[in-house]
C-alpha positions in Angstrom: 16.1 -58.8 -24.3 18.9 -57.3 -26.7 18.9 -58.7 -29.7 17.1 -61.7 -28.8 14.0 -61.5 -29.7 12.4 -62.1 -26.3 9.9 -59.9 -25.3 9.6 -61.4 -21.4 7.7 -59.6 -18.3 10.2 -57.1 -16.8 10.6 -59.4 -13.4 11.6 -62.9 -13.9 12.1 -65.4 -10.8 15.8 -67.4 -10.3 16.1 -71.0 -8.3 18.8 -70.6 -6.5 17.4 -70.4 -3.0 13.4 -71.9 -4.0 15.2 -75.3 -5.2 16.9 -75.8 -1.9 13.4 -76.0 0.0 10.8 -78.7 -0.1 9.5 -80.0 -3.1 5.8 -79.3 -2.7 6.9 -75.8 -2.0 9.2 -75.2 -5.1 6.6 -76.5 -7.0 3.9 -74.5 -5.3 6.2 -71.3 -5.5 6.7 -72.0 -9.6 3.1 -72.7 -10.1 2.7 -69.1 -8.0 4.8 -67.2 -9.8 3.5 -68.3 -13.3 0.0 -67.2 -12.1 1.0 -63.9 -11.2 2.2 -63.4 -15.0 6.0 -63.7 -14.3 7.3 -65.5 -17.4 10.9 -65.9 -17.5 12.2 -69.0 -15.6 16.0 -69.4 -14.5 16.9 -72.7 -13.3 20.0 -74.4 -12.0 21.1 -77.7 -13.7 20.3 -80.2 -11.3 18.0 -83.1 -9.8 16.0 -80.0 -8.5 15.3 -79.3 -12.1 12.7 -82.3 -11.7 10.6 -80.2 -9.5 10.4 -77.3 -11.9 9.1 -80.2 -14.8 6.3 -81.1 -12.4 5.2 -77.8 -12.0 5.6 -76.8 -15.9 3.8 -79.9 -17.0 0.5 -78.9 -18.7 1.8 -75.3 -19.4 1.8 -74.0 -22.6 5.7 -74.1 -23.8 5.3 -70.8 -25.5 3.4 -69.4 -22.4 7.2 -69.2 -20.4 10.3 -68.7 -20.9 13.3 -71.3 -19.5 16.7 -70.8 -18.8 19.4 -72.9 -17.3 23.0 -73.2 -16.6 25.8 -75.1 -17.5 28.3 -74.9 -14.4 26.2 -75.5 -11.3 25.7 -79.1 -11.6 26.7 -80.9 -8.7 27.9 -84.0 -10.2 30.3 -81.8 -12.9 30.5 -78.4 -11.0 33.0 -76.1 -13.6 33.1 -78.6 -16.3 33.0 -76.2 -19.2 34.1 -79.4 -21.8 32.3 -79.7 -24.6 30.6 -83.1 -23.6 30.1 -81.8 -20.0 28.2 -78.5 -21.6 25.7 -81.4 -23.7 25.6 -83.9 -20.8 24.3 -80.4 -18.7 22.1 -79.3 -21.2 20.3 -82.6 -22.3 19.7 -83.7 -18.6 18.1 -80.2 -18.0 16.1 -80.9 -20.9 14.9 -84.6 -19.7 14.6 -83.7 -15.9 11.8 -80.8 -16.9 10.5 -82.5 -19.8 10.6 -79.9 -22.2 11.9 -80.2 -25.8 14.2 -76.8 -25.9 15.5 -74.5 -23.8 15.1 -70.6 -24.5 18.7 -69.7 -23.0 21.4 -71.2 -21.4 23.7 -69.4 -19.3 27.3 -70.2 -18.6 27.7 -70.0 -15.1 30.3 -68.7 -12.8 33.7 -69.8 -14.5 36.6 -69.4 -12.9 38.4 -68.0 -15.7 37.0 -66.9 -19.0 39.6 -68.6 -21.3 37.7 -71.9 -20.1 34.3 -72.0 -21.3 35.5 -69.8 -24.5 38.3 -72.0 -25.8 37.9 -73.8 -28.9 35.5 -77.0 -28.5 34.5 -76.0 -25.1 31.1 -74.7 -23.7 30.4 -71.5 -25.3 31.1 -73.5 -29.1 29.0 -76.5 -28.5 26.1 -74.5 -27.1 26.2 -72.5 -30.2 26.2 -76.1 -32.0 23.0 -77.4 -29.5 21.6 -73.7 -30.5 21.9 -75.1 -34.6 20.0 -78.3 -33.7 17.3 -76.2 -32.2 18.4 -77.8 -28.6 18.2 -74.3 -27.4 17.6 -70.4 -28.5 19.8 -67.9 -26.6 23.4 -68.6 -25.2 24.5 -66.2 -22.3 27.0 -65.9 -19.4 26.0 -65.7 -15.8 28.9 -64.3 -13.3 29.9 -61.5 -11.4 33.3 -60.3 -12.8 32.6 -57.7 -15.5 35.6 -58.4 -17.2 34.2 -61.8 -17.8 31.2 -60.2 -19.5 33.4 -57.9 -21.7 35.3 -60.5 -22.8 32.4 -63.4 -23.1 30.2 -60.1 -25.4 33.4 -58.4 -27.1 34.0 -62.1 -28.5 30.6 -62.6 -30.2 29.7 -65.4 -28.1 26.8 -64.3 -25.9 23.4 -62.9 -26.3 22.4 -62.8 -23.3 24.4 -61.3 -19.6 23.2 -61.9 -16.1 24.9 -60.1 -13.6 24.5 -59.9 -9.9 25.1 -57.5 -7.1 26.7 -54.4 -9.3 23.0 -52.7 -10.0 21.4 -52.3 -6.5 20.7 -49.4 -4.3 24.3 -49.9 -2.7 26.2 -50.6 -6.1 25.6 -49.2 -9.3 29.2 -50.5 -10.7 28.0 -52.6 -14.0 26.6 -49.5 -15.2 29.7 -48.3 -16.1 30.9 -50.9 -17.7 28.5 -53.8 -19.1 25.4 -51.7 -19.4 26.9 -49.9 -22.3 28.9 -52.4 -23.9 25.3 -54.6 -24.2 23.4 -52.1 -25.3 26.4 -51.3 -27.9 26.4 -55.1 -29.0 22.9 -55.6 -28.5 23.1 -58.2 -25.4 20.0 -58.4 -23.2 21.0 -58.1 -19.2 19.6 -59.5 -16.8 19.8 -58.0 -13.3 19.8 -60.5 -10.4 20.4 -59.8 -6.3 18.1 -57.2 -6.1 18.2 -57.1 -2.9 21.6 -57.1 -2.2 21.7 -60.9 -0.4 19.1 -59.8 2.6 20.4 -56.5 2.9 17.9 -54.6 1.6 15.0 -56.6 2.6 13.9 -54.8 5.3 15.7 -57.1 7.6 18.1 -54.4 10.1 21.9 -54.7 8.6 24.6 -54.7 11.0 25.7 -51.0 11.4 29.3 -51.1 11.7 29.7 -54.0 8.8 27.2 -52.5 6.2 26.9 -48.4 7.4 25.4 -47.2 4.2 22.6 -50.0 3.7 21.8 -49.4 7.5 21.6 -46.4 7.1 19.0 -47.0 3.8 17.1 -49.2 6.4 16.7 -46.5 8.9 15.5 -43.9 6.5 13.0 -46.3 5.7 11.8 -47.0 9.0 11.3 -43.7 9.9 9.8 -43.1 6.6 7.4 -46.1 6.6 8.7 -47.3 3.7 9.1 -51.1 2.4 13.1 -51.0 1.4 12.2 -54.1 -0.5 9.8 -51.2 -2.9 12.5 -48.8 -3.2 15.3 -52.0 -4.0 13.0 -53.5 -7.0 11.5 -50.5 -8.4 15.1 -49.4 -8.7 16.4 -51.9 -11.0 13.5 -52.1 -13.0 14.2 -48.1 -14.0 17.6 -49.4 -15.0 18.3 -48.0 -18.7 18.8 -52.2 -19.9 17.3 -54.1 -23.0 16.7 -57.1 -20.5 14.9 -57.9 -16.6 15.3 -58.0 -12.9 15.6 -61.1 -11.6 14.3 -61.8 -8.0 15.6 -65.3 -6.3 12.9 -66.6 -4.0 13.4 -69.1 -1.3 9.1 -70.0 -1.2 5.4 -68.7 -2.4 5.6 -65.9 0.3 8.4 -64.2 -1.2 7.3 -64.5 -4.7 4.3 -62.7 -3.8 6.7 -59.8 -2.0 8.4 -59.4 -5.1 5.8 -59.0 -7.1 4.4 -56.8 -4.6 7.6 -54.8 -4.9 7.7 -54.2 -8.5 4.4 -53.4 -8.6 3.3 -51.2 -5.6 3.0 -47.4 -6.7 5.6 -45.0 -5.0 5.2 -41.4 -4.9 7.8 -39.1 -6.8 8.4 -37.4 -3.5 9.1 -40.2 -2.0 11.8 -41.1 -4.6 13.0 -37.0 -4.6 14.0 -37.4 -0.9 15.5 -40.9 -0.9 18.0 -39.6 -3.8 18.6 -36.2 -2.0 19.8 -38.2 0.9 21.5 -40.9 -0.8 22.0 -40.2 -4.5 20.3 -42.6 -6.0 17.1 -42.8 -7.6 15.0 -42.9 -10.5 13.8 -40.7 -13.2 10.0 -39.2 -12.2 
């Protein structure tokens, strides 16, 4: 992961749809994940956050690695102040009952300038990160100007950016990839799957043509998309992860599946011969 340190497995596991389900089954999904050796843990701050303490309780704390946001909270949603960013932090730390986190992202800003300004979030998490509150600040959003901006200013360790490295968009790699490998900023590649379109459920032809017409190739190929969409990102030339966002146990288990099922070269060969993309064989 950059210059953090971090040495994580290359697939991690997000909460933004698992935290929205029932409680036994975010916990059981959590619990699922750490047993199939998936060790880097994003959370959003929350009284979800709760759920994930119950399931981490008992687990080694050097066994994982945790993440949360400052942003997402519903009771201060954008508050980027400096006492907001320690209210977010501290109650993420007391809901899950752990004593530090190993990142915390910024997440989604409306404008850059807010987080960065003097005495606001990206200054007191680097003050939390001094009383050993936390290891690794970061940035979470989609606008890549944000992440030049956020990296070019010294501020964050760590990116995670979402739907620009997928089988339909490789955009960040032309412009984040290289700055964080430059600065030595560890990326972390989330929406995999392109938000259900490349999950082997049909797209609507006319509104999303090309990742149809992935879809098709695959059903005439008999080919999980899901594979193809995973194993894509993990080839991505980053210092840093994919991220899969789960809603329950079941697709856990098809991402690991994913990043782990063996695909033949040819395979790949003809996929990028028809749609020029691919990985190196």
């Amino acid at each position: 992961m950059g210059r953090t340190g971090m040495t994580p497995r290359a697939l991690g596991m997000g909460a933004a749809f698992v935290s929205s389900g029932s409680e036994a089954e975010t916990i059981a999904t959590v619990e699922r994940a750490l047993e199939l050796g998936i060790d880097y843990l994003d959370t959003y701050a929350g009284p979800q956050e709760m759920r994930w303490g119950q399931a981490l309780a008992g687990v080694p704390r050097d066994s994982y690695y945790l993440q949360a946001k400052v942003g997402p909270h519903p009771d201060r949603r954008k508050d980027f102040s400096a006492e907001g960013t320690r209210w977010s932090v501290e109650g993420s730390l007391e809901r899950m009952g752990v004593d530090y986190l190993d990142a915390v992202l910024v997440h989604d800003p409306m404008e850059i300038e807010d987080p960065l300004g003097p005495g606001r979030a990206f200054e007191e998490l680097q003050k939390m990160k001094e009383e050993g509150l936390l290891r690794h600040v970061g940035l979470g959003v989609r606008d890549h100007e944000f992440h030049q901006a956020a990296i070019e200013a010294g501020h964050v360790e760590i990116v995670l950016t979402f739907l620009d490295y997928t089988l339909l968009d490789q955009s960040v790699a032309n412009t984040t990839m290289p700055l964080a490998r430059k600065r030595g900023v560890g990326l972390i590649l989330a929406s995999v799957f392109g938000m259900g379109r490349l999950t082997g459920v049909e797209p609507d032809r006319e509104a999303e043509p090309r990742a149809h017409a992935m879809w098709l190739w695959c059903e005439r190929n008999d080919v999980d998309i899901k594979h193809l969409a995973m194993q894509f990102c993990l080839d991505a030339p980053v210092d840093g992860i994919v991220m899969s966002g789960p809603a329950n146990r079941q697709q856990v288990e098809d991402a690991y599946t994913a990043a782990t099922q063996e695909l033949p070269a040819a395979l790949w060969s003809d996929f990028e011969v028809e749609f020029g993309v691919g990985i190196a064989t």
